[in-house]
Structures are given as structure tokens and as C-alpha cells.
C-alpha positions in Angstrom: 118.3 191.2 134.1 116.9 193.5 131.4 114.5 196.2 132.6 110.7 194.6 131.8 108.9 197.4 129.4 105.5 198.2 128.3 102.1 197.1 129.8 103.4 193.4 131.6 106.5 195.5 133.4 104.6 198.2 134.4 102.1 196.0 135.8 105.2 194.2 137.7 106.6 196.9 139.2 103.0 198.1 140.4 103.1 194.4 142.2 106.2 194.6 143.1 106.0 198.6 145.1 102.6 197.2 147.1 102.7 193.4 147.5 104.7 192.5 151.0 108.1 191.4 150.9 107.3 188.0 152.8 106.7 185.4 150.7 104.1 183.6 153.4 102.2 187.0 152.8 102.5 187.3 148.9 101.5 183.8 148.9 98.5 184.7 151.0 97.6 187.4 148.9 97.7 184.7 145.3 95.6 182.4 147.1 92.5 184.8 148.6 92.4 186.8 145.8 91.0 184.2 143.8 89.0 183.0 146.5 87.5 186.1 147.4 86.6 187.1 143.4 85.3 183.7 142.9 83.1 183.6 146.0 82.1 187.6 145.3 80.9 186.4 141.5 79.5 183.5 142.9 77.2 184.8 145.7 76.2 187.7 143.4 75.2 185.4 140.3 73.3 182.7 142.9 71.3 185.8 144.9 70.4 187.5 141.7 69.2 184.3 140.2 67.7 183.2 143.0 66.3 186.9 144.4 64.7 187.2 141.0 62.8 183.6 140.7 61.7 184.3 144.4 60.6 188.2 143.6 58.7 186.6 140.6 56.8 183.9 142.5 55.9 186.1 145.2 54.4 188.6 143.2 52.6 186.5 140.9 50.8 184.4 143.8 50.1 187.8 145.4 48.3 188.7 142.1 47.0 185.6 141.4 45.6 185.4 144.8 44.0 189.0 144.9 42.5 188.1 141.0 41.3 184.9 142.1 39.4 186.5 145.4 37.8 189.4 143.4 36.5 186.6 141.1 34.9 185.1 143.9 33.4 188.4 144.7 32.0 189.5 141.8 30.6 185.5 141.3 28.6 185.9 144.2 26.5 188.7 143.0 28.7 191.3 145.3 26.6 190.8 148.1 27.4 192.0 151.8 27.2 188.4 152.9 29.2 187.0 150.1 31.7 189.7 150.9 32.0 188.9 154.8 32.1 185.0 153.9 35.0 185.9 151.4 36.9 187.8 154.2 36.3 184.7 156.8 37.7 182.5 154.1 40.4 184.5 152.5 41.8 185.6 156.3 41.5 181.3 157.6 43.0 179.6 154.6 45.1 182.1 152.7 46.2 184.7 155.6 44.9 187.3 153.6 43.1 190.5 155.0 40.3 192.1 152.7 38.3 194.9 153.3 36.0 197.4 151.6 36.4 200.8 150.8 33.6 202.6 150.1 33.1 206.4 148.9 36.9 206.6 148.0 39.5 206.5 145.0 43.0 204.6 144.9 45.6 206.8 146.2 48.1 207.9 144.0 51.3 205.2 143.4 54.3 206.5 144.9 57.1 206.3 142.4 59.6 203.2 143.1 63.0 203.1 143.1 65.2 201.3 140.8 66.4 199.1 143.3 63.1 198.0 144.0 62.8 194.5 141.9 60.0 193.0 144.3 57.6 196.0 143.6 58.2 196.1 140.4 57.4 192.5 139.7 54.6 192.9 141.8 53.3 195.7 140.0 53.9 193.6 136.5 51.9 190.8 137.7 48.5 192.5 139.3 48.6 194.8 136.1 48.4 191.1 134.3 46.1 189.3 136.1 43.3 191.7 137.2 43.2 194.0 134.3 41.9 196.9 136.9 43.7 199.9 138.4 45.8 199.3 141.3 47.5 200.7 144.0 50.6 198.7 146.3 51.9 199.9 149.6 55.0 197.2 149.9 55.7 198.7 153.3 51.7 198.7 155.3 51.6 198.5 158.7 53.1 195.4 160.4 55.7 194.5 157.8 52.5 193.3 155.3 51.8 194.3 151.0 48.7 196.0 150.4 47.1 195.6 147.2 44.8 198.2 146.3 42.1 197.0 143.4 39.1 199.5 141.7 35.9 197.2 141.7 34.0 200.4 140.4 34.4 204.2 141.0 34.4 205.2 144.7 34.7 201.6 145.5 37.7 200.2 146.3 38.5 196.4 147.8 42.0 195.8 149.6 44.1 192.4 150.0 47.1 192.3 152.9 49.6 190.1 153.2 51.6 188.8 155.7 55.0 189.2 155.6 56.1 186.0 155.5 54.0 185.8 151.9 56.4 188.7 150.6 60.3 188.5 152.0 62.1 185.6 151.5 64.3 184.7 154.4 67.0 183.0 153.7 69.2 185.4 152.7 71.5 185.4 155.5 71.5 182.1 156.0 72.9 181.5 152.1 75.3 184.1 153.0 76.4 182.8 156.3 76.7 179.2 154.4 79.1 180.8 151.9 81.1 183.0 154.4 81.4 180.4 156.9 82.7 177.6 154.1 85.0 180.4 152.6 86.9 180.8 155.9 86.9 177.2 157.1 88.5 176.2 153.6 91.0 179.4 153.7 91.6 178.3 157.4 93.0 175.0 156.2 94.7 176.2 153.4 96.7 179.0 155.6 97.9 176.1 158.1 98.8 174.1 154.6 100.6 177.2 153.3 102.6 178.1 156.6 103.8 174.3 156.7 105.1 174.4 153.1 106.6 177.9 153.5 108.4 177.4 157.3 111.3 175.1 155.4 111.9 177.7 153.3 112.2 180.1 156.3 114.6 176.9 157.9 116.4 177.1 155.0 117.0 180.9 155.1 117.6 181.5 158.3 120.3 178.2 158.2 122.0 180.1 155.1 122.0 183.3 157.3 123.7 181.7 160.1 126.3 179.8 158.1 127.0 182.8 156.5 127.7 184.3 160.0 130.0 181.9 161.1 127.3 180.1 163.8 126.4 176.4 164.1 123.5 175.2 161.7 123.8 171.2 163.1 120.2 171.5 164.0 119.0 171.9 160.2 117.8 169.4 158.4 116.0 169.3 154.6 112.1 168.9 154.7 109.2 170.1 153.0 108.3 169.7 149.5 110.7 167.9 146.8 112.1 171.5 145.3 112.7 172.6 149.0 113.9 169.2 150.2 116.3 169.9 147.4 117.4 173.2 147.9 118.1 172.2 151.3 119.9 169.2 150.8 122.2 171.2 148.5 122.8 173.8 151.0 124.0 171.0 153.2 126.2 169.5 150.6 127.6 173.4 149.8 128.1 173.5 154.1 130.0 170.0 154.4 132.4 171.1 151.4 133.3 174.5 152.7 133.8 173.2 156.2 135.7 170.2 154.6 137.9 172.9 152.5 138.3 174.9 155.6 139.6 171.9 158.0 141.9 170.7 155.6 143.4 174.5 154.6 143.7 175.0 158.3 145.1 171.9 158.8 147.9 172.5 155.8 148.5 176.0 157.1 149.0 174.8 160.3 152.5 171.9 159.2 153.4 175.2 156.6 153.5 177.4 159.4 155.2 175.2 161.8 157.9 174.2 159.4 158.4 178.1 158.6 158.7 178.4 161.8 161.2 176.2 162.7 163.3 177.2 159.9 163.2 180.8 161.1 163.4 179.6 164.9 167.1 177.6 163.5 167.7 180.8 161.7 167.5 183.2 164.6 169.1 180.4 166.7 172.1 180.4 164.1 172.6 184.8 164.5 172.1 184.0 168.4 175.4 182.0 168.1 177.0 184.4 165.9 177.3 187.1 169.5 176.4 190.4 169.4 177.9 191.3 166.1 176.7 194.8 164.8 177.1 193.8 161.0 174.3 190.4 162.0 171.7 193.4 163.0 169.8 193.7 159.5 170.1 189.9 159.7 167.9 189.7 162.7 165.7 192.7 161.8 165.0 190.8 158.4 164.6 187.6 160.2 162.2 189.4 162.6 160.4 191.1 159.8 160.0 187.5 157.6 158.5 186.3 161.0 155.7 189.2 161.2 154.9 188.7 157.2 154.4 185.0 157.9 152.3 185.7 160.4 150.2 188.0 158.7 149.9 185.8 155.4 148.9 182.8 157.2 145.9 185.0 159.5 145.2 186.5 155.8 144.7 182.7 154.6 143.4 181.3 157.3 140.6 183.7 158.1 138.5 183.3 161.2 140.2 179.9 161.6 136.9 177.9 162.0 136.2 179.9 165.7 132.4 179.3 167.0 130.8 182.8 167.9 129.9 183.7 171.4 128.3 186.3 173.5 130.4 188.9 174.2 130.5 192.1 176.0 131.5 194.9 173.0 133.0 197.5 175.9 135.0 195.0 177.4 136.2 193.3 173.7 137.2 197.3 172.8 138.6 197.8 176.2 141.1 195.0 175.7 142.0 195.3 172.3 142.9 199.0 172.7 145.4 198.1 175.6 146.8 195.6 172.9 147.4 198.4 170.1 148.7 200.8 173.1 150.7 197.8 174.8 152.6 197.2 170.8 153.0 200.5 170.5 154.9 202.4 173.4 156.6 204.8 171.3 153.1 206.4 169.7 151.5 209.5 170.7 148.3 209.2 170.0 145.4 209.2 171.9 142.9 206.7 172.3 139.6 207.5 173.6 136.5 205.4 174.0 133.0 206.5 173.9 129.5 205.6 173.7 129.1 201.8 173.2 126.6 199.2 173.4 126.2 197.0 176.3 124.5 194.6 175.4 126.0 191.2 174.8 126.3 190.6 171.0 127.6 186.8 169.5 130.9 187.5 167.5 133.8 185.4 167.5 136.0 186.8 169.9 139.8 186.3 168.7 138.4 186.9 165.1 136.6 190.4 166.1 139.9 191.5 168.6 142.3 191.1 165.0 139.8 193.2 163.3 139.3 196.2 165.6 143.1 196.0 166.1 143.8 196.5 162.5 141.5 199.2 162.1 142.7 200.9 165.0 146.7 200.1 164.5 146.1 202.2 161.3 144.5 205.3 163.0 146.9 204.9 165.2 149.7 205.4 162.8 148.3 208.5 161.1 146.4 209.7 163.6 147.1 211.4 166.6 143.1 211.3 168.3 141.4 208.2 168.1 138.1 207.8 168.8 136.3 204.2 168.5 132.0 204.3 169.6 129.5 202.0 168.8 125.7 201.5 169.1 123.1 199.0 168.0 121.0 199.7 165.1 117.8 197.8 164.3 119.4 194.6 163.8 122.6 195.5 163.4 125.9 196.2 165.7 127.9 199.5 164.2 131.6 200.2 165.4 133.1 203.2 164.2 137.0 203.9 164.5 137.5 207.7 164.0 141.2 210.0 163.4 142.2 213.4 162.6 145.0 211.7 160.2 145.4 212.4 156.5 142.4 210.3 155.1 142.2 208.5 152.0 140.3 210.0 148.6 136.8 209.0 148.3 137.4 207.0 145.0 140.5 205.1 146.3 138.8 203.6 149.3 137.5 200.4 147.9 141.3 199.5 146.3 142.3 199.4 149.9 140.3 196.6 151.2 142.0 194.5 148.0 145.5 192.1 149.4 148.7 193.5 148.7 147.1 196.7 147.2 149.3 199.5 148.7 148.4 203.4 148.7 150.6 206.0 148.5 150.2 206.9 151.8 150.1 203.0 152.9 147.2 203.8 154.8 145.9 199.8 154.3 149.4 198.5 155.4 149.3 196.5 158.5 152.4 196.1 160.8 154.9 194.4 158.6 154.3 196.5 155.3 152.4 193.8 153.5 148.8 195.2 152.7 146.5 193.2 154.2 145.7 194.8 157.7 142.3 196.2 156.2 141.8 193.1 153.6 142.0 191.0 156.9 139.5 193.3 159.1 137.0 193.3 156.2 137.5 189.5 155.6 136.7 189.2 159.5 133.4 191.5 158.7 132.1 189.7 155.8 132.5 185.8 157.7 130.5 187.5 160.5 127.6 188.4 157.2 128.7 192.4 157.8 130.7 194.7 156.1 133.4 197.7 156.8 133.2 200.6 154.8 134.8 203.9 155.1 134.4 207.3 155.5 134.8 210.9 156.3 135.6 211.8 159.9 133.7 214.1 162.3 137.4 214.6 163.6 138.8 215.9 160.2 140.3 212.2 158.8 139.1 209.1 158.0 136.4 207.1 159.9 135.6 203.3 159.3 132.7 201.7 159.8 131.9 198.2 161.0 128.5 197.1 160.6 127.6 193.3 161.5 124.2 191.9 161.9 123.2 190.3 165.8 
């Protein structure tokens, strides 16, 4: 796929460094981001609407209010009674506290804030309705407003408001409306959201195990249509492996026992024949034919359909290296076993013994210490087959993991010559979803790696 350039690729790779790798999450992250700008815009546009119609009815009544007394005031000739009268009825049907300074000027306004949009609407509104100088305090004693108003020099009258008049409370309760609807519905739509994506993870996981060589009988297609589909397809893909692999087994099985028989009548036929030295290539070759056949139809055949199992790894290695040792009496070399993981790990058992074998029958022919350790890593179970023998160059180690590919210094050959002991072992690796790769050796030649997952 063609690197993406310019703004849109940048912008891609961006997402793709710092999203998470899970789509459940990524899918998360599409749905609340959304959410969460919308709701953010939304809450911001209704409170600044709706703060700045209260703000301006507040302060207008306040004004209003304060204009409307002083007119009272002044209509009643200022006298003392009309004044105490005034303060009876401003304090019982308004809530309003007025009193009289006498001998005194307005203090001088404190300057507000920008943030302050209540004072300043305030401010607007007694500057248009009494026409007089003013002074506010929008934080007097006991959460009230005091307006301030100049009757006449030295004489000053003062209106209090409760606080109820001047903050609107229902802030929080908008907010808490908004919060509590924005998780309920996110709430529903994460349950929604995990049911649609846990086929997928079915689907996965099923792949992964097939892949492995385990059982996926329990796995069935569900979800939406797409996923229903991809699942049903990964069935039909499972029925016509396992269908090719029954019926190649089944065919390598009648080849092999008719090979078999022909060789068994052949060797039958030089039995007869007595102890003739000139018949002794005839039963070497015959021998040989036997050991090639062998390896071809294990080649073919692969891991033969065998189900995986928990295993103990020391006791697997233990056996297989008395099986190289036991086939070869005549080698020198040294087989040592170290460090290996004891927990029990699901291979399949004959499958896993041929590979090991392979690996170690070739250290064993061109190496004189052998060293095989093993340890578990994250997720993963690593074998490592170590020898002090020749080695193979760096860039001719992937050519001998190819069939019948032979090296100059037939370091892929199995027993019979044919070059597929590591082609088998990494056939092995791959049905059980890992790999072997190879190289350099702490003891001087080569080391392969196994790596399988657990």
C-alpha cells in the first residue's frame, strides 16, 4: 500500500502512533469524542444564553425596583415618615432593605472584572433607569447587592437585596441534567458497542487457534451481518482445510502402505538371496529408499491432524534427546540440557518431539557440544538448540528452511540426505502459529530458535 503523503497522511499516522490498538477502545474513542464536543458546545451555548437573559433580568428588576422606590420617595415630599413607611413596605413586599445615609458621599466603584457579566449588566441598567450616580457592592454582607443611589449631596439612600433576587440557582442542576444523561446514554452505548465487537474478538481468537492447530468446535458466527459473514467464511475456509487434510492423510496413508509393501517384498526377496556380499548396496539402497519415504510422507503429511495437549517441555526435551542419542551410538557429541520452563505448555506432542529431533540431529552432526534451553516469554514459549559446529552464513539461512534446498555444507539435510529435516521442523513451528529462526551461537556455531505462542 502506497505511503499516504501530505496533510490527510500525516494526520493518519498521528492517529495511528496514539489511538490504542484495540479496536473496542478506538471505537470508544469515535464514539465519545463526538459526544463529549457536542455536549461541551452544547452546555456552553445553553449557559451563555441562558446566564445572559437571567443576568439581564436580574439586573433590570434590581434597577427598576431601586428607581421605582426613590420615585416613591421623592413623591412623598421626602418626609421622615414617608421614608420609614417606604422602608416597612419595600422590606414586607419586595424583601428589599433601604436605609439613609446622611452627611456622606458614594464610595468610590471598585473596578470589575471582565468576567463579571452580572455587575456589569447591573451597572447598565441603574445607570438607565435612575439617571443618578451610583455605587454597587455585588458581594455585601450576607450574600446580598447593594445599590448605592445620590438623592442629593451628602445624602445618600441604599437598596439590599437578598440573594435569592441576584444568583440564579440552577446551574448545577442543568449541569447535573446534562452530565447525568451524557453517561446514562454512553453507558448504553458501551454495552451496545462491547456486544457488537466480542464476535469479532470470537472470530479472532477462533482464527488464532485454528491457526495453532487446537479445536475451534465451540465457535459459531453471530453478531452483525458483515461479522456473521466473515465468520461463516472462516468456517467454510476451516471445513475445507480439514476436509483437504483428512483426505491427503487418508491418500498418504494407502501410498505409504503400498510403498511399503513393495519395499517389505523387496527386502524379503535379498533375505532369500543369503548373505551374499555383492546383495549389500542392494539392501543399503533398499534401506535408504525406506528412510526417504519416510521422510517425504512426514514432509507431506505435516502434523498429521494431532490435537495439542499440555505437556511438560523438560520431560518432552528429556525424551527426545535420548531418541537423537539412542539413533546415534557412534556420535561424540555432547548433549547438555539447561534452563527450561516448567510449566505445562499445549503443543502437539509427536509433532513437537520430530521437530526438536531435527534440530538437534543436525547439531549433532556438526557439532560436538550441544546445548538445548528454553524459557517463557510474555506469551510466548522459546527453545533454543545451540553448537560449536561450523554455522551457516547469515544470508543463506532462510534457503535452508526451503524442501530439497541443500547447502554446501548440508547443514539442512536430515537423516537420509533429502533436505527437509529443517523444512519439516519449521513446518511443525508454523502449524503450531510460531516460527524457527536461526542464529549465531554463544558457543561459537549456529543456534536455532523456536518460538511458539502458549
Amino acid at each position: 500500500m502506497p505511503q499516504q503523503t501530505g496533510l490527510y497522511g500525516s494526520f493518519n499516522r498521528f492517529l495511528e502512533r496514539h489511538l490504542p490498538s484495540g479496536l473496542y477502545k478506538r471505537a470508544l474513542i469515535i464514539l465519545i469524542a463526538p459526544v463529549v464536543l457536542l455536549q461541551t458546545l452544547m452546555v456552553g451555548i445553553i449557559l451563555e444564553r441562558y446566564y445572559d437573559n437571567v443576568t439581564r433580568v436580574l439586573g433590570r428588576s434590581m434597577a427598576r425596583q431601586a428607581s421605582f422606590l426613590i420615585d416613591q420617595y421623592e413623591a412623598a415630599g421626602r418626609a421622615p415618615a414617608a421614608f420609614a413607611e417606604l422602608q416597612r413596605s419595600a422590606k414586607r413586599r419586595l424583601r428589599v432593605d433601604v436605609q439613609m445615609f446622611e452627611g456622606q458621599g458614594l464610595p468610590a466603584q471598585a473596578p470589575l472584572p471582565f468576567y463579571a457579566i452580572f455587575e456589569q449588566r447591573l451597572l447598565q441598567s441603574v445607570d438607565d433607569e435612575t439617571g443618578r450616580n451610583f455605587w454597587i457592592d455585588s458581594n455585601a454582607e450576607g450574600g446580598k447587592v447593594e445599590i448605592r443611589v445620590e438623592l442629593e449631596p451628602q445624602r445618600i439612600i441604599s437598596f439590599k437585596f437578598s440573594a435569592d433576587r441576584v444568583r440564579w440557582s440552577d446551574t448545577q442542576l442543568i449541569v447535573s441534567v446534562l452530565l447525568g444523561s451524557s453517561l446514562l446514554f454512553l453507558s448504553i452505548a458501551m454495552v451496545f458497542l462491547r456486544n457488537q465487537i466480542r464476535p469479532i474478538v470470537d472470530l479472532a481468537r477462533a482464527a488464532t487457534d485454528f491457526g495453532m492447530g487446537r479445536a475451534t468446535g465451540s465457535f459459531r458466527p453471530r453478531g452483525a451481518t458483515e461479522v456473521k459473514r466473515a465468520g461463516q467464511a472462516f468456517v467454510d475456509m476451516r471445513d475445507r482445510i480439514e476436509r483437504h487434510v483428512e483426505q491427503r492423510t487418508t491418500m498418504l496413508a494407502g501410498v505409504s502402505h503400498d510403498l511399503r509393501t513393495i519395499l517389505t517384498r523387496f527386502k524379503l526377496e535379498l533375505a532369500v538371496l543369503g548373505d551374499n556380499p555383492k546383495i549389500h548396496p542392494l539392501k543399503e539402497d533398499v534401506d535408504e529408499m525406506q528412510h526417504m519415504l519416510e521422510d517425504y510422507m512426514a514432509f507431506v503429511k505435516g502434523d498429521g491432524g494431532e490435537e495439542a495437549m499440555p505437556v511438560s517441555i523438560p520431560e518432552l526435551v528429556s525424551a527426545t534427546v535420548d531418541t537423537v542419542e539412542r539413533e546415534r551410538p557412534d556420535s561424540d557429541a555432547v548433549i547438555s540440557i539447561g534452563d527450561l520452563p516448567t510449566e505445562q505448555v499445549s503443543v502437539k506432542p509427536n509433532a513437537f518431539r520430530r521437530l526438536l529431533a531435527n534440530l538437534l540431529s543436525n547439531a549433532v552432526r556438526y557439532g560436538h557440544e550441544i546445548q538445548i534451553s528454553g524459557l517463557i516469554e510474555g506469551r510466548k514459549l522459546v527453545l533454543r538448540v545451540d553448537d560449536n559446529g561450523p554455522g551457516i552464513p547469515a544470508d543463506q539461512r532462510e534457503d535452508v528452511f526451503r524442501p530439497f534446498v541443500r547447502l554446501d555444507n548440508a547443514r539442512n539435510l536430515d537423516e537420509t540426505g533429502t533436505g527437509l529435516g529443517l523444512a519439516i521442523a519449521r513446518d511443525i513451528a508454523q502449524a503450531h502459529g510460531g516460527e524457527i529462526t536461526l542464529e549465531d551461537s554463544a558457543l561459537g556455531g549456529l543456534r536455532a530458535v523456536v518460538s511458539v505462542p502458549i
